[in-house]
C-alpha positions as a Markdown table, in Angstrom:
| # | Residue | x | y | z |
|---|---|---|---|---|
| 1 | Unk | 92.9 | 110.9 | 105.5 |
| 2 | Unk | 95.9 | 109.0 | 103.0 |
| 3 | Unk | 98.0 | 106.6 | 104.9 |
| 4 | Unk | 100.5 | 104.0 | 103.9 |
| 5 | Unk | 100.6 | 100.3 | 105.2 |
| 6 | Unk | 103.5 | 99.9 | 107.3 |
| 7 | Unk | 103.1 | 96.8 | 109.4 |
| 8 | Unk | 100.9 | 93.8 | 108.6 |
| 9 | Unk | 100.7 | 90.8 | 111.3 |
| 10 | Unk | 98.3 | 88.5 | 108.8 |
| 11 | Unk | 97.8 | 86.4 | 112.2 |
| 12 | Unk | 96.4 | 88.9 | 114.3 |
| 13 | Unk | 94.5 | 90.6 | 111.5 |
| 14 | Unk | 95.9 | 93.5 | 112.5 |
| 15 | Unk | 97.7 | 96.1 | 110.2 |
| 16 | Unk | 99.6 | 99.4 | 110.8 |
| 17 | Unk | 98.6 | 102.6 | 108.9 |
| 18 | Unk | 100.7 | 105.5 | 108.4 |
| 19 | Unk | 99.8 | 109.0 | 107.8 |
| 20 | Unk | 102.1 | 111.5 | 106.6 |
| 21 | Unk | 102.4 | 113.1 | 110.2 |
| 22 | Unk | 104.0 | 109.7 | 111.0 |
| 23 | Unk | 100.9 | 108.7 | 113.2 |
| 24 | Unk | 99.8 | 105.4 | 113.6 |
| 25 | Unk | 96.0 | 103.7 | 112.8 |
| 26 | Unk | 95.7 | 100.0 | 113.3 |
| 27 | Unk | 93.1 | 98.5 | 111.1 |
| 28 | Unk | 91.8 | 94.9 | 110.0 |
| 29 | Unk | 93.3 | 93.9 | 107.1 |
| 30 | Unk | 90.2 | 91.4 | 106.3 |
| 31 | Unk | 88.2 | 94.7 | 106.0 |
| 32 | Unk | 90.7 | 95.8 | 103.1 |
| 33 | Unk | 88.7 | 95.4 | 99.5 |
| 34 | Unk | 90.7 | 94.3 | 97.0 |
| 35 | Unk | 92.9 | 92.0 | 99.5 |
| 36 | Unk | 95.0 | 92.1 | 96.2 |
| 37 | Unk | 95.9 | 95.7 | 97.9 |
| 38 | Unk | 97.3 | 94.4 | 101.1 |
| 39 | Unk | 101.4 | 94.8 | 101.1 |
| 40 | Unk | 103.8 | 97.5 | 102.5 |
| 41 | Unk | 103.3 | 100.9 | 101.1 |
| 42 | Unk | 100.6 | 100.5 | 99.6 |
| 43 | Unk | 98.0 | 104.1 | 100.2 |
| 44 | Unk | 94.5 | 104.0 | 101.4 |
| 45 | Unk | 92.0 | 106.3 | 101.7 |
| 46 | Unk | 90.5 | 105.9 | 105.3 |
| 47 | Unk | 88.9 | 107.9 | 107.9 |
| 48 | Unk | 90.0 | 108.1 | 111.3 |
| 49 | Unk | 88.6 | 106.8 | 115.1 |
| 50 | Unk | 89.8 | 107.3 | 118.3 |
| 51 | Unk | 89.2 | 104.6 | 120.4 |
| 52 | Unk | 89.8 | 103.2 | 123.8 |
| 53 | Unk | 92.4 | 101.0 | 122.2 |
| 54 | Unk | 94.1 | 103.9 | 120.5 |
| 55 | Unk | 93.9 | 105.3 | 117.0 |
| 56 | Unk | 92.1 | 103.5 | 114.9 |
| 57 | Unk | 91.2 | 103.3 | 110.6 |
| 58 | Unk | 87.9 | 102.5 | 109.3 |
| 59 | Unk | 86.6 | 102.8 | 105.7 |
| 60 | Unk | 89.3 | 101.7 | 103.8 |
| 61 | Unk | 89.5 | 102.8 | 100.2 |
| 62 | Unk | 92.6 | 102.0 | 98.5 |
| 63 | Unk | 94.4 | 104.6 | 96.8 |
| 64 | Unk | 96.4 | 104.0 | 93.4 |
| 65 | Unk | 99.4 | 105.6 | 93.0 |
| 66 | Unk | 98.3 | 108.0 | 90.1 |
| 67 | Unk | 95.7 | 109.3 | 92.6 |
| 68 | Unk | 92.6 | 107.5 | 91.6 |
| 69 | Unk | 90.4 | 105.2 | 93.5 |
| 70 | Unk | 89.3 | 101.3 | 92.3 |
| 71 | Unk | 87.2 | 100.2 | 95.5 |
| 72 | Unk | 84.6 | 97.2 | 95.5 |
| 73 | Unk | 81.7 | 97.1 | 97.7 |
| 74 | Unk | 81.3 | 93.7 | 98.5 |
| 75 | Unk | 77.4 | 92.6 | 99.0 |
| 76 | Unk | 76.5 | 91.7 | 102.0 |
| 77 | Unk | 73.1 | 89.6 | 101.2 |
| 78 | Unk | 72.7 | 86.8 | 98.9 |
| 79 | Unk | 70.9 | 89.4 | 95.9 |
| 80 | Unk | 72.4 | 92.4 | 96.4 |
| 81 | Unk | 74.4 | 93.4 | 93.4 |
| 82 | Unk | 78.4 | 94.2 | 93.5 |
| 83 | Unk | 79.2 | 97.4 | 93.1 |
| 84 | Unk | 82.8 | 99.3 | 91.2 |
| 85 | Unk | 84.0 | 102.3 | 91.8 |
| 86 | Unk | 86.0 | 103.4 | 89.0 |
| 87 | Unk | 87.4 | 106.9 | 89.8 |
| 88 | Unk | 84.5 | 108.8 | 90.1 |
| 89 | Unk | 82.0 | 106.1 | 87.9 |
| 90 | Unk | 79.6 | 103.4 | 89.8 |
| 91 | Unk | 79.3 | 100.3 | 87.9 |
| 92 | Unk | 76.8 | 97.6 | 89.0 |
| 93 | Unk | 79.2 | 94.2 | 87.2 |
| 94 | Unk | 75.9 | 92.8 | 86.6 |
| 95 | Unk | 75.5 | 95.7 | 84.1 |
| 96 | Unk | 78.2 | 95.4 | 82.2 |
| 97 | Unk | 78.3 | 93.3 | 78.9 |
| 98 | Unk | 81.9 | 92.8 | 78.1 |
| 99 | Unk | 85.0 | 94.8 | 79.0 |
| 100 | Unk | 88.3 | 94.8 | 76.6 |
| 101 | Unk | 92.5 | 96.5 | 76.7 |
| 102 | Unk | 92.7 | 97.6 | 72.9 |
| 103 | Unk | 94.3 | 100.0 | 71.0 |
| 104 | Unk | 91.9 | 99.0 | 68.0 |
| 105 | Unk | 89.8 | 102.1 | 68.3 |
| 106 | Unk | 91.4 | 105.5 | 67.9 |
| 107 | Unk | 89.6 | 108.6 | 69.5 |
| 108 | Unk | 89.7 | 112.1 | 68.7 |
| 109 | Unk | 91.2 | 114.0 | 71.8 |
| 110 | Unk | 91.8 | 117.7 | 72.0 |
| 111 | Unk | 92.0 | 117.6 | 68.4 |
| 112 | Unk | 94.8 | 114.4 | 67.9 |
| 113 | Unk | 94.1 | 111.3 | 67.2 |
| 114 | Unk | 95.0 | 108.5 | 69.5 |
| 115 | Unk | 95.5 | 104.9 | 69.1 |
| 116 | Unk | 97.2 | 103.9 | 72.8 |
| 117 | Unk | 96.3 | 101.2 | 75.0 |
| 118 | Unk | 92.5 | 101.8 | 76.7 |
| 119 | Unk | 89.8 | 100.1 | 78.4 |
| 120 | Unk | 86.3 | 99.9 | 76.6 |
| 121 | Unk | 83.6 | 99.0 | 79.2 |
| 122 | Unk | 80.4 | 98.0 | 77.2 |
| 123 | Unk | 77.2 | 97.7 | 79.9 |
| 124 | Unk | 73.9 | 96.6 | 78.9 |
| 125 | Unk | 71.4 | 99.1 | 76.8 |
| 126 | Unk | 74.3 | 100.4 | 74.7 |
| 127 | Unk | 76.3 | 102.6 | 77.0 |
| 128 | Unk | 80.0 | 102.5 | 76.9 |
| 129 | Unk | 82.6 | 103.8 | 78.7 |
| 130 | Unk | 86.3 | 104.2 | 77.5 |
| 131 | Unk | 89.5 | 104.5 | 80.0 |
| 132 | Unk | 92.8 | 105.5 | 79.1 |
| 133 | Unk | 95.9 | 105.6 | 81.7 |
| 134 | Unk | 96.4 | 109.3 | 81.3 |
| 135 | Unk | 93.0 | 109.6 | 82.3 |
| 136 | Unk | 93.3 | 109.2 | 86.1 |
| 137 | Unk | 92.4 | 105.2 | 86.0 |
| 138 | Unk | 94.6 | 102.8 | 86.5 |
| 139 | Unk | 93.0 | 100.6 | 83.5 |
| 140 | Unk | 95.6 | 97.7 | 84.3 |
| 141 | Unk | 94.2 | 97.5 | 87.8 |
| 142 | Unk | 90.6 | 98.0 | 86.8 |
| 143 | Unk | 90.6 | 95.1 | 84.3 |
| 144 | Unk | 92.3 | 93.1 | 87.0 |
| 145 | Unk | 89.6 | 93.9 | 89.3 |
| 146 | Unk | 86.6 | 92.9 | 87.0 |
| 147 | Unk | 88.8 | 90.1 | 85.8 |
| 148 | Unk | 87.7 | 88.3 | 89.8 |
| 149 | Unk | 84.5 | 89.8 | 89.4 |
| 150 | Unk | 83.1 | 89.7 | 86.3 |
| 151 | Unk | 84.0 | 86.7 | 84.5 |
| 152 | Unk | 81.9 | 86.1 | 81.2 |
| 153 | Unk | 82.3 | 88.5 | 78.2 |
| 154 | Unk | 85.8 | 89.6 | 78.9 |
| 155 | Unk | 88.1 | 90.4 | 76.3 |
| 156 | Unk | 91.7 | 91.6 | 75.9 |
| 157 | Unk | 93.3 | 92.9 | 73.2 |
């Protein structure tokens, strides 16, 4: 289900979502990933529970407003790895080598060049990803994101 945030009480760790049937899910917000995501109106992603306390949300995933998903998964034991979610692409931050905003490197798309603002994601062993806005990804958020997670190698342009 896609809800909105429509009540926080930060000292009850208790917020309000609503869906677009105007029904209400309480949630934790300490269980929202990116906590940067926490304020009134933003969408999630969630699925929901009925409880003996009423309706509840679990499983937040926060929803951008262009319709793409940036969630974390944050480890849970000392070694595991932290894990992105980048629309539909898993990233292990360990992985990647450097990250950079540029409009240095013009691609060939549909037959036109392009030279706008994008995202280059270099990860260990050569592979490398590039993001643009119109592609679904919310690149300002993304670089954001690994900017609290990832912080050696990062480059803006």
């Amino acid at each position: 289900m896609i809800g909105h945030i429509t009540a926080m009480r930060p000292d009850y760790d208790v917020g309000i979502l609503t869906d677009f049937h105007g029904r209400h899910f309480k949630f934790r917000l300490t269980a929202v990933q990116p906590a940067s995501a926490l304020h009134i109106g933003a969408e999630f992603f969630f699925d929901p529970q009925l409880t003996a306390a009423g309706l509840v949300a679990v499983q937040l995933r926060y929803q951008h407003h262009d319709g793409t998903c940036l969630s974390v998964r944050p480890p849970t034991e000392v070694d595991q790895p932290v894990v992105v979610r980048i629309g539909e692409l898993v990233l292990n931050v360990d992985d990647i080598q450097y990250y950079a905003l540029t409009t240095d490197q013009a691609e060939i798309r549909n037959g036109y060049a392009s030279s706008a603002r994008h995202l280059v994601i270099k990860m260990r062993g050569g592979r490398q990803f590039i993001f643009y806005n119109w592609d679904g990804v919310n690149i300002d958020d993304v670089v954001t994101k690994l900017a609290t997670l990832h912080t050696v190698q990062r480059q803006f342009g």
